[in-house]
ROROFI-79768 format. One record per residue: x, y, z of N, C-alpha, C in turn. Coordinates in Angstrom, 1 decimal, always signed. Last residue first. Layout:
BEGIN
+--------+--------+--------+--------+--------+--------+--------+--------+--------+
:   n_c1 :   n_c2 :   n_c3 :  ca_c1 :  ca_c2 :  ca_c3 :   c_c1 :   c_c2 :   c_c3 :
+--------+--------+--------+--------+--------+--------+--------+--------+--------+
:      X :      Y :      Z :      X :      Y :      Z :      X :      Y :      Z :
...
+--------+--------+--------+--------+--------+--------+--------+--------+--------+
END
This chain:
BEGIN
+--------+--------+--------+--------+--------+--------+--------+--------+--------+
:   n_c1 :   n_c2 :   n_c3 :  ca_c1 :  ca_c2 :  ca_c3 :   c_c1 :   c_c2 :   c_c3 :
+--------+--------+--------+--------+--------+--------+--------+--------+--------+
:  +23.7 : +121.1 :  +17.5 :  +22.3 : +121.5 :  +18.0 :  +22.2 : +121.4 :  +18.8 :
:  +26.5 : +120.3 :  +16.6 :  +25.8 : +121.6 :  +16.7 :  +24.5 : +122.1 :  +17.2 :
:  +27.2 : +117.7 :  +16.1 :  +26.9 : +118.0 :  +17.2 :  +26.3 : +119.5 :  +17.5 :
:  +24.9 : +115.4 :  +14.0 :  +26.2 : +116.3 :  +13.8 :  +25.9 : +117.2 :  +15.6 :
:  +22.9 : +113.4 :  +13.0 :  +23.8 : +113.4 :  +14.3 :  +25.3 : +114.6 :  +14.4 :
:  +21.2 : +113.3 :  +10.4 :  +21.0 : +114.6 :  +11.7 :  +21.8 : +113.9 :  +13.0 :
:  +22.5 : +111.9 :   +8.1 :  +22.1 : +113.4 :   +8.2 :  +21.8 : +114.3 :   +9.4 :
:  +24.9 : +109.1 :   +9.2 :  +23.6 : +109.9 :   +8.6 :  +23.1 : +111.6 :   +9.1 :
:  +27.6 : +108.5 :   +8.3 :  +26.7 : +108.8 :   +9.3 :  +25.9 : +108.9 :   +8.0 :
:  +28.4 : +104.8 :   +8.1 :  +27.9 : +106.2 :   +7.4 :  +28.0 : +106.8 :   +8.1 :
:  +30.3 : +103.4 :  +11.0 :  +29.4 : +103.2 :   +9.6 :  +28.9 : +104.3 :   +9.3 :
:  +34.0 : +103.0 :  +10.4 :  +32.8 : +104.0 :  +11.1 :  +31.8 : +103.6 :  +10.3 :
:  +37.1 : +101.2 :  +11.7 :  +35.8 : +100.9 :  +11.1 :  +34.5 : +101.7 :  +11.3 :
:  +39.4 : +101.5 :  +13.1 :  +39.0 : +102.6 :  +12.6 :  +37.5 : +102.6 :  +11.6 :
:  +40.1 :  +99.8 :  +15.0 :  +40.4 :  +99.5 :  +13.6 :  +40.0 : +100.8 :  +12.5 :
:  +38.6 : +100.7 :  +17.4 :  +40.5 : +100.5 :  +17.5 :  +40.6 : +100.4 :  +15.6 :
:  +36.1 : +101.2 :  +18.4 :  +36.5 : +100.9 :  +17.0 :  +38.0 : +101.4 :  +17.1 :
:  +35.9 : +102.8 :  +20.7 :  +35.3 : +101.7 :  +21.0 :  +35.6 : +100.8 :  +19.1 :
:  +38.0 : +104.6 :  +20.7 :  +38.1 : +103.7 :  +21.7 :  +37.3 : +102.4 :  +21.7 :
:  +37.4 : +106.3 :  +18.4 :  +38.8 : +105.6 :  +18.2 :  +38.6 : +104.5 :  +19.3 :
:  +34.9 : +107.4 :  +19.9 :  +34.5 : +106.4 :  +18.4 :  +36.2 : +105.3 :  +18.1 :
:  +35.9 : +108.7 :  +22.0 :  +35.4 : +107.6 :  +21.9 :  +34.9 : +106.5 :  +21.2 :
:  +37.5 : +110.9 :  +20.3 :  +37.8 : +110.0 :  +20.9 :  +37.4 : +109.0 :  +21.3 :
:  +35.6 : +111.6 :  +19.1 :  +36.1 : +111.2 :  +18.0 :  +37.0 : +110.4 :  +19.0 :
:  +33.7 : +113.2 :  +21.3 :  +33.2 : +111.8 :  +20.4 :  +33.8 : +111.2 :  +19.6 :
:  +35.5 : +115.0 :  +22.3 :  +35.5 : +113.6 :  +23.3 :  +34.9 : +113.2 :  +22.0 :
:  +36.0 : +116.9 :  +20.1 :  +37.2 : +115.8 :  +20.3 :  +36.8 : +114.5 :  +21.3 :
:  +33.6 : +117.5 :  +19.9 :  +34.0 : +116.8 :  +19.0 :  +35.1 : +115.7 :  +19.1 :
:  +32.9 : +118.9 :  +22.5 :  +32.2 : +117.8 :  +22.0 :  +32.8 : +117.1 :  +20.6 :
:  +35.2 : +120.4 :  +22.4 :  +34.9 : +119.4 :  +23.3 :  +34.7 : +118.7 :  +23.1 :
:  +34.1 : +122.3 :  +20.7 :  +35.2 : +121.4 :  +20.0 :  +35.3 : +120.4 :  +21.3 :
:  +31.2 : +123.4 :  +21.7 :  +31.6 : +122.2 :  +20.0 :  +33.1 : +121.5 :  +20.3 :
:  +32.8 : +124.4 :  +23.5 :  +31.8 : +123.3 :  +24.0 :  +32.0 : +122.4 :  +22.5 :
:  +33.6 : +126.5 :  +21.9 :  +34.4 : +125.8 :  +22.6 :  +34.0 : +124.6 :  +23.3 :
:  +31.6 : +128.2 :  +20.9 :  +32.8 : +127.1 :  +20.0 :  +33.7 : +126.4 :  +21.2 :
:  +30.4 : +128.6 :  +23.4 :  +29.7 : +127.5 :  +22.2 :  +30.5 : +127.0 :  +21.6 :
:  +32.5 : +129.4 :  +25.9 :  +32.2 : +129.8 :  +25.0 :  +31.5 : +129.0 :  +24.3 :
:  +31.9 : +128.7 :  +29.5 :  +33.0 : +129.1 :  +28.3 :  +32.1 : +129.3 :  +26.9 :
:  +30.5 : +127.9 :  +31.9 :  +30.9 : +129.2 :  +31.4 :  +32.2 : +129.2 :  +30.3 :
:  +29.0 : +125.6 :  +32.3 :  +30.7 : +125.9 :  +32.1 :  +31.0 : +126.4 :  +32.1 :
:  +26.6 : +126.5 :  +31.8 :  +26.9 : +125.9 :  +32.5 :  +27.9 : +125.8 :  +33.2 :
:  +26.7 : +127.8 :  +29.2 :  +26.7 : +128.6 :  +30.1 :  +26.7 : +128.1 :  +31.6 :
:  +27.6 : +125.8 :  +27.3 :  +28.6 : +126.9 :  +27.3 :  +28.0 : +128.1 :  +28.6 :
:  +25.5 : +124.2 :  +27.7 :  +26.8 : +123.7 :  +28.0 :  +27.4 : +124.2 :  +28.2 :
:  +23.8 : +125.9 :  +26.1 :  +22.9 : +125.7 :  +27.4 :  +24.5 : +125.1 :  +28.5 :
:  +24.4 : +125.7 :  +23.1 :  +24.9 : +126.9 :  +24.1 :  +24.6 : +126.9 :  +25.8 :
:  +24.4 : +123.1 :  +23.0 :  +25.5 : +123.2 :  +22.8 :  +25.4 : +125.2 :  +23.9 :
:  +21.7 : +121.8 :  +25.2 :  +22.0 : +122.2 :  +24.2 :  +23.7 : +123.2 :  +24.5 :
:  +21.5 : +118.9 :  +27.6 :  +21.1 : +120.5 :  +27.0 :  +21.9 : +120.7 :  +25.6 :
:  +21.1 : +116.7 :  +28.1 :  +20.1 : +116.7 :  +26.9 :  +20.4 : +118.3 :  +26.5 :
:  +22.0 : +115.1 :  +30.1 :  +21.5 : +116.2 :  +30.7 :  +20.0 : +116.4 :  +29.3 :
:  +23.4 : +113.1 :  +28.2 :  +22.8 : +112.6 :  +29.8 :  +21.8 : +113.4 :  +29.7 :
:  +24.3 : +114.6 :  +26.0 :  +24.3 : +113.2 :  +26.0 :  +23.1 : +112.4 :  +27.0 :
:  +25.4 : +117.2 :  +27.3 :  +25.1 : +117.1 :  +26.0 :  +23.8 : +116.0 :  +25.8 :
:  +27.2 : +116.7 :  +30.0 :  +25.6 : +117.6 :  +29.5 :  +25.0 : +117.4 :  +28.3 :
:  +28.6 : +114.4 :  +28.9 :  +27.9 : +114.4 :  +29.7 :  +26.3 : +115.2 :  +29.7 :
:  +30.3 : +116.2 :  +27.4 :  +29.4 : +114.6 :  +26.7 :  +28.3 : +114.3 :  +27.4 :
:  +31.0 : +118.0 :  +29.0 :  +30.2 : +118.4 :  +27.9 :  +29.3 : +117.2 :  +27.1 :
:  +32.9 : +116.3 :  +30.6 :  +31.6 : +116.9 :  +31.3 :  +30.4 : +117.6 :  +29.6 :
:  +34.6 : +115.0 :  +29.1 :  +33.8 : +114.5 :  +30.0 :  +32.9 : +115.2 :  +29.9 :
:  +36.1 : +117.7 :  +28.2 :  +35.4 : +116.7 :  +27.3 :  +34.3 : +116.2 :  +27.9 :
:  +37.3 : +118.7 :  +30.9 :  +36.0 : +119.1 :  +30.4 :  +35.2 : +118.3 :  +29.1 :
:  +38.5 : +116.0 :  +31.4 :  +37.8 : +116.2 :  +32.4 :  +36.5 : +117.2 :  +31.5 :
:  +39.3 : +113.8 :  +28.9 :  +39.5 : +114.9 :  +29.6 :  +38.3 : +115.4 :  +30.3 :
:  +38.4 : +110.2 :  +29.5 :  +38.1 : +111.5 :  +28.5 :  +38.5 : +112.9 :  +29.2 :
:  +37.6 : +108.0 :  +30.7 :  +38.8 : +108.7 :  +30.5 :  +39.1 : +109.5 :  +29.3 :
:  +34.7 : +109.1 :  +31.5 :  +35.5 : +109.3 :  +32.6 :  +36.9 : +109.1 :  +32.4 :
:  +34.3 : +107.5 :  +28.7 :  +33.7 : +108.4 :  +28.9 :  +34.2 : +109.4 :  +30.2 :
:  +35.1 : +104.8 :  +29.4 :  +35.6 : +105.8 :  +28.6 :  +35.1 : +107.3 :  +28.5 :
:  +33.3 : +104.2 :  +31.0 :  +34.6 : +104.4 :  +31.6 :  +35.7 : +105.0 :  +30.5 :
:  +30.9 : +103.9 :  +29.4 :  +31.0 : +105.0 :  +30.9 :  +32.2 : +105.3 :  +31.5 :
:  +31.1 : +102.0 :  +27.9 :  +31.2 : +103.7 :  +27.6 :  +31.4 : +104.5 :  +28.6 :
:  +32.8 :  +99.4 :  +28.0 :  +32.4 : +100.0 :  +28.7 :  +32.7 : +101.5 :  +29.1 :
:  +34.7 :  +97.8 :  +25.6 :  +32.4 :  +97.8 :  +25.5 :  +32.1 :  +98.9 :  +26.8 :
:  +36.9 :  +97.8 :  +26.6 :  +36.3 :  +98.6 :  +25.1 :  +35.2 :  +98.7 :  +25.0 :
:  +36.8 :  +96.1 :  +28.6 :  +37.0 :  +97.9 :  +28.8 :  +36.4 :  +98.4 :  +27.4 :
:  +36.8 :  +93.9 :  +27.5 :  +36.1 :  +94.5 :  +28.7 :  +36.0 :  +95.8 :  +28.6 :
:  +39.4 :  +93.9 :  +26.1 :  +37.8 :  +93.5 :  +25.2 :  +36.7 :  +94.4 :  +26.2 :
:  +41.2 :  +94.1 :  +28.1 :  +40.9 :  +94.9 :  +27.2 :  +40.1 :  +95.0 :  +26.2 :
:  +40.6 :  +91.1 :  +29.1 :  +40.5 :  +92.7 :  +30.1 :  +40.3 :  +94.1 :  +29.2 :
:  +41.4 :  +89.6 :  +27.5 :  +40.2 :  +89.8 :  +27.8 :  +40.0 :  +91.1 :  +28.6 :
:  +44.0 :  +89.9 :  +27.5 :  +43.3 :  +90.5 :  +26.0 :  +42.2 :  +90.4 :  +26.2 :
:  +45.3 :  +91.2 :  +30.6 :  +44.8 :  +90.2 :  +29.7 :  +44.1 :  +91.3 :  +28.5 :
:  +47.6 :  +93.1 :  +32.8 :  +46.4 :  +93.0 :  +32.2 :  +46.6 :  +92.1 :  +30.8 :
:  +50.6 :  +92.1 :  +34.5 :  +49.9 :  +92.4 :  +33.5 :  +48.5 :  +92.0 :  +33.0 :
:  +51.0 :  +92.6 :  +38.1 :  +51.0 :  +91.8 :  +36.9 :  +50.1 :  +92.9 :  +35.8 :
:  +52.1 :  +94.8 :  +39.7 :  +51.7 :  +93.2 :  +39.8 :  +51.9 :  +92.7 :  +39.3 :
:  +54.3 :  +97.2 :  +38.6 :  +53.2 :  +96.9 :  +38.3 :  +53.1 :  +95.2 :  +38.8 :
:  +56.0 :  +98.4 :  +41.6 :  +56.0 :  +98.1 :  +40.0 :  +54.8 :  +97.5 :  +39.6 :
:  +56.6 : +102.2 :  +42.8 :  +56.2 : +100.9 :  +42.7 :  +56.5 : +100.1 :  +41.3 :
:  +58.1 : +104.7 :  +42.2 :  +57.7 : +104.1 :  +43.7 :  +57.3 : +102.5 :  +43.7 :
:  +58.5 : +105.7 :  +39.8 :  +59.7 : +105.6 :  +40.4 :  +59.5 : +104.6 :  +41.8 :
:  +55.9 : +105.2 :  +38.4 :  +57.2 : +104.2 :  +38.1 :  +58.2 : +104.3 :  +39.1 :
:  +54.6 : +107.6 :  +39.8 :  +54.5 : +106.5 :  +40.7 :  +55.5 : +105.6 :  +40.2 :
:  +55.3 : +110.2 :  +38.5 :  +56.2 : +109.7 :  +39.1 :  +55.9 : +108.6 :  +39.9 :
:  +52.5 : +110.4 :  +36.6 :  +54.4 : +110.6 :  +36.4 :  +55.6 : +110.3 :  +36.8 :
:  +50.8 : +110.0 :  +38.3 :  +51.2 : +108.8 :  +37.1 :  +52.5 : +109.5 :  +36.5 :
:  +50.7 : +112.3 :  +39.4 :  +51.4 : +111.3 :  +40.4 :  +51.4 : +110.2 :  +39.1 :
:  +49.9 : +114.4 :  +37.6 :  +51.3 : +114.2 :  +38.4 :  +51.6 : +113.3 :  +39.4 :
:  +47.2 : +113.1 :  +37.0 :  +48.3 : +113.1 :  +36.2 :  +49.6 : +113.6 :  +37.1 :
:  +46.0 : +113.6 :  +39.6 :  +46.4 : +112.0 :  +39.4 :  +47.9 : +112.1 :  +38.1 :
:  +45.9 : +116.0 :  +39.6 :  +46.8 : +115.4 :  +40.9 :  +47.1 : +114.2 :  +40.5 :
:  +44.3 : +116.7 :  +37.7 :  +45.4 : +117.3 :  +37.1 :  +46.3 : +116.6 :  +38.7 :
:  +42.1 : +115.6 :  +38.7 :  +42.7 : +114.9 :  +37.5 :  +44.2 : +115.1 :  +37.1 :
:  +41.1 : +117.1 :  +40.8 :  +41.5 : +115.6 :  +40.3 :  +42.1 : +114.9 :  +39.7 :
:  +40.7 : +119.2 :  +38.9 :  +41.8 : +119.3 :  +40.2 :  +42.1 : +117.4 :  +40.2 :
:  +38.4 : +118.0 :  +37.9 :  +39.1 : +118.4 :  +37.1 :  +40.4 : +118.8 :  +38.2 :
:  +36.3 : +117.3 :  +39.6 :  +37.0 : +116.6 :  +39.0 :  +38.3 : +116.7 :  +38.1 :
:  +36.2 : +120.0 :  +41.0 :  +36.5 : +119.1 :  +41.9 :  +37.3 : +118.0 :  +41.1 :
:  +34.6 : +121.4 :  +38.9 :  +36.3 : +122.0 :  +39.1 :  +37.1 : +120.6 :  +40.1 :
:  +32.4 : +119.8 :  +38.6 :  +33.1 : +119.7 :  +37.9 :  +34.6 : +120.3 :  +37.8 :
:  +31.3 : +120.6 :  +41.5 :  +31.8 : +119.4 :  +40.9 :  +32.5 : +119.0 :  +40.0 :
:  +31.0 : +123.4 :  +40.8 :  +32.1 : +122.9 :  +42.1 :  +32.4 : +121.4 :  +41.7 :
:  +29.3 : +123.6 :  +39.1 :  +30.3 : +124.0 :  +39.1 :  +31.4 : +123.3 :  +40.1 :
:  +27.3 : +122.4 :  +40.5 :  +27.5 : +121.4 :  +39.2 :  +29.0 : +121.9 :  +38.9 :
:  +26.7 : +124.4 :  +42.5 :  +26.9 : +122.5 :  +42.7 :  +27.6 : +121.7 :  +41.7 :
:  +26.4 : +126.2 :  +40.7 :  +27.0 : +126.5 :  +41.5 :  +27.7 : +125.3 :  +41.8 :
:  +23.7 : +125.2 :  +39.1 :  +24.9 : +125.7 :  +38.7 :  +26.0 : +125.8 :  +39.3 :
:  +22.1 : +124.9 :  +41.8 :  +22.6 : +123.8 :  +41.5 :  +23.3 : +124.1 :  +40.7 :
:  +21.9 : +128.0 :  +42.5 :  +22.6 : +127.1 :  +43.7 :  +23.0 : +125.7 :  +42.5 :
:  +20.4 : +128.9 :  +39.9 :  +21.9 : +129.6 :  +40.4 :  +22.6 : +128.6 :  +41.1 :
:  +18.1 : +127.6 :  +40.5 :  +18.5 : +127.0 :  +39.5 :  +20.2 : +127.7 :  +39.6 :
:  +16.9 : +128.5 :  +43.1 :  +17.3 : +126.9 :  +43.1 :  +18.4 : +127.1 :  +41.6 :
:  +18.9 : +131.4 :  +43.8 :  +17.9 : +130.4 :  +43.6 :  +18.2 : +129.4 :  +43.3 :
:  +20.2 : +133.6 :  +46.4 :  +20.5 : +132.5 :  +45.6 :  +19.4 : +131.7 :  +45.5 :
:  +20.5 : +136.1 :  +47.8 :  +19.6 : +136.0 :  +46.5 :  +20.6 : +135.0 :  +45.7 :
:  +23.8 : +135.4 :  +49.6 :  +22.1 : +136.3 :  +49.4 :  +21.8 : +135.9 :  +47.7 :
:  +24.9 : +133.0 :  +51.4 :  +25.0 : +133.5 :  +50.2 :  +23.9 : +134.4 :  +49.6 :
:  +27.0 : +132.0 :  +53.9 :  +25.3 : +132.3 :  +53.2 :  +26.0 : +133.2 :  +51.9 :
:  +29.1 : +129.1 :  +53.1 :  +28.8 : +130.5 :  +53.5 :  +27.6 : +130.9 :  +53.4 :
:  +28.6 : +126.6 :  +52.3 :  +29.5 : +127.0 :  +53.7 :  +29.2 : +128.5 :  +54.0 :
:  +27.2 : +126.2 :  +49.8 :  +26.6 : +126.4 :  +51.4 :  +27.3 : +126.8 :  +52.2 :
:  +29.4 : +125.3 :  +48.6 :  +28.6 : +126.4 :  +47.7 :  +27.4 : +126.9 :  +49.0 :
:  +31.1 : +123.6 :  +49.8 :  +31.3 : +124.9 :  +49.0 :  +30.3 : +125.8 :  +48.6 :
:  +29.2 : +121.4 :  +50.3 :  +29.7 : +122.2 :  +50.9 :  +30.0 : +123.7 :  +50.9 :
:  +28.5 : +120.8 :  +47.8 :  +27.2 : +121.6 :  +48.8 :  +27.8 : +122.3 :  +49.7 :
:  +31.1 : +119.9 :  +47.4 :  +30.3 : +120.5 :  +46.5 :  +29.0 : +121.5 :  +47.1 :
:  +31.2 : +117.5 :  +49.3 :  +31.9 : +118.3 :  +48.9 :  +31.4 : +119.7 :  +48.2 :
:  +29.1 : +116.0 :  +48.3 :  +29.0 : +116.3 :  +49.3 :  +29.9 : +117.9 :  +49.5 :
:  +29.7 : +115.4 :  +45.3 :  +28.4 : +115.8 :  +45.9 :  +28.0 : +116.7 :  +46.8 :
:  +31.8 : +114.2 :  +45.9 :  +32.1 : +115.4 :  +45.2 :  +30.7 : +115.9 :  +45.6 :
:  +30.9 : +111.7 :  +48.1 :  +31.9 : +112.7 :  +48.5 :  +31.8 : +114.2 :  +47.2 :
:  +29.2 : +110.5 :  +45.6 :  +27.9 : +110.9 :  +47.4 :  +29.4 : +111.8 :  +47.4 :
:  +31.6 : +110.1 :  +43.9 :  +30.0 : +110.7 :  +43.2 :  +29.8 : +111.3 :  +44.8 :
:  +32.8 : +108.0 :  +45.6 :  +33.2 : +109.7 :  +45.3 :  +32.3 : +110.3 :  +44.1 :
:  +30.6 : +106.1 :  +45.5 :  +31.2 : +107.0 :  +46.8 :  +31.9 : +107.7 :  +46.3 :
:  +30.0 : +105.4 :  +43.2 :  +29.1 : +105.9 :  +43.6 :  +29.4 : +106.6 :  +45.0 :
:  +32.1 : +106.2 :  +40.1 :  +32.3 : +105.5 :  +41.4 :  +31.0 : +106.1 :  +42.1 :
:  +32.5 : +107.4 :  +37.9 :  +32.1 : +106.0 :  +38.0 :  +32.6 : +105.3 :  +38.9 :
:  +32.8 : +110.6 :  +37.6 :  +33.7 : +109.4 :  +38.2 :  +34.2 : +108.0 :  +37.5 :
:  +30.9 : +111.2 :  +35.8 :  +32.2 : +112.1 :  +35.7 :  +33.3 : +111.4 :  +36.6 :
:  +28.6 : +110.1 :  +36.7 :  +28.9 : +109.8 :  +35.3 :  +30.5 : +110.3 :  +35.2 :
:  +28.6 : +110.7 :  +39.5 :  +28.8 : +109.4 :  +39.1 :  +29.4 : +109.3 :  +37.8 :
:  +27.6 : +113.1 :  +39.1 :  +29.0 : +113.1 :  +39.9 :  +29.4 : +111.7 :  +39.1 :
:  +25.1 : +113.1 :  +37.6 :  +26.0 : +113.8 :  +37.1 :  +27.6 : +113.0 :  +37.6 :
:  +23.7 : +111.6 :  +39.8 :  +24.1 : +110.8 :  +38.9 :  +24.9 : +111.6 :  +38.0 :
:  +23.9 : +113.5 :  +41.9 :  +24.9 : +111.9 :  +42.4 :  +25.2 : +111.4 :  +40.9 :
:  +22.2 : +115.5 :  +41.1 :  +23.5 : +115.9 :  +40.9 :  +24.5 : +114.2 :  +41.5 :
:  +19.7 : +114.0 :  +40.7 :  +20.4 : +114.8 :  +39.7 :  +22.0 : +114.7 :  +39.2 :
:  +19.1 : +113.7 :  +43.7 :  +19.7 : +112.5 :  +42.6 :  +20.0 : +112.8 :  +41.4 :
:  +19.1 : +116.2 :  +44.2 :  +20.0 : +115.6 :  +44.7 :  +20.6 : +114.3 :  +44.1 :
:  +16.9 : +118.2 :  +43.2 :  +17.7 : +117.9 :  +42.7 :  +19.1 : +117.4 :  +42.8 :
:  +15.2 : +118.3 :  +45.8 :  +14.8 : +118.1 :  +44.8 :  +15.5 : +118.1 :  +43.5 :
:  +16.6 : +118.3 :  +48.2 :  +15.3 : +117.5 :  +48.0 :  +15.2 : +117.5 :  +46.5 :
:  +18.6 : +119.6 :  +47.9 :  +19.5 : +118.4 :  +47.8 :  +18.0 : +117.9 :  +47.5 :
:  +17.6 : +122.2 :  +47.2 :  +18.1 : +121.7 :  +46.2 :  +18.7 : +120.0 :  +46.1 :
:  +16.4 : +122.7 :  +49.4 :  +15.4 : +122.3 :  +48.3 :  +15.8 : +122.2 :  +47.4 :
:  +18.2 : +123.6 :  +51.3 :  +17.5 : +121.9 :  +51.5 :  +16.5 : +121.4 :  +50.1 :
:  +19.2 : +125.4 :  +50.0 :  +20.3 : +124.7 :  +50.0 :  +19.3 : +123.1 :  +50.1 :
:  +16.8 : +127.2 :  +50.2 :  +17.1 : +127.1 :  +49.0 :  +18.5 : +125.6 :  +48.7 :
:  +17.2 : +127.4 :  +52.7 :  +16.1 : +126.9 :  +52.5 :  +16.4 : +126.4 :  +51.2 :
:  +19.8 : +128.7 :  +53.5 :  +19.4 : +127.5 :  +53.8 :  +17.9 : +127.1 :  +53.0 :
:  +18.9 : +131.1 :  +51.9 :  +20.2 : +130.5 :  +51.7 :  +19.9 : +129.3 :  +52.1 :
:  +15.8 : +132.3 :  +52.0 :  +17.2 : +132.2 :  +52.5 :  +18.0 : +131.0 :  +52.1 :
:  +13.8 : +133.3 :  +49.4 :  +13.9 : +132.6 :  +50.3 :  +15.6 : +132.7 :  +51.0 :
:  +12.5 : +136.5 :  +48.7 :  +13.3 : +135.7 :  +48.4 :  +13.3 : +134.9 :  +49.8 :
:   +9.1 : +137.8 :  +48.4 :  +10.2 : +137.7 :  +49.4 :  +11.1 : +136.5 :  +49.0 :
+--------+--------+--------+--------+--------+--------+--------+--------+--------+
END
């Protein structure tokens, strides 16, 4: 007998709730709009019943909603950083210390990374799944998760090495597996 909609909703937040805060978080880096997309997110995917929904469909569903959540987000911040010059002016200017700061801190480079970039570093990196396990999370394609994954890591290799300084690699960090 399949369980109902609500049952499956409470034994997703019981058993895979700090899951999904620390996903939201990683894709923020804020722990109250992590608990809000979270929240948000349950919502959507609960508001309605939903027949023959399992635990592993519902948290796809959660993870989905979250990551559309961030990504709408993003595409509102980028049209207001277009026209906030018109509205305000900056306080003051950030220090050479401030920008030492930020360079050591992955997690915020990591959240300024295009939203799906983000999220594939994320699964990849955090989660541990594999490049096709990403592409069905997302629903897009393996080559398309690869080039994700390539462009956020070459972006964050330029972020945390400004001089362009890379040491070797070595033989098994390539992202295909």
């Amino acid at each position: 007998m399949s369980r109902t909609w609500d049952a499956v909703a409470t034994e997703l937040v019981v058993a895979r709730g700090d899951a999904l805060s620390r996903y939201a978080y990683l894709l923020t880096g804020s722990v109250d709009d992590a608990a809000d997309l979270v929240q948000d997110a349950l919502v959507r995917t609960f508001g309605t019943p939903r027949m023959r929904l399992t635990l592993p469909r519902a948290e796809a569903y959660v993870r989905r909603a979250i990551l559309n959540a961030v990504i709408d987000r993003s595409r509102r911040d980028r049209t207001w950083r277009r026209v906030r010059h018109l509205t305000a002016v900056p306080a003051s200017t950030a220090s050479p210390a401030d920008a030492a700061d930020e360079r050591l801190d992955l997690a915020a480079r990591v959240r300024a990374l295009a939203p799906r970039q983000a999220a594939c570093i994320v699964l990849r990196y955090y989660e541990d799944l594999t490049v096709a396990g990403i592409a069905e999370v997302l629903g897009i394609s393996p080559g398309a998760v690869k080039r994700y994954l390539s462009d956020g890591l070459r972006a964050l290799s330029a972020a945390i090495d400004p001089a362009g300084r890379r040491p070797a690699r070595t033989g098994g960090d390539h992202v295909g597996t």
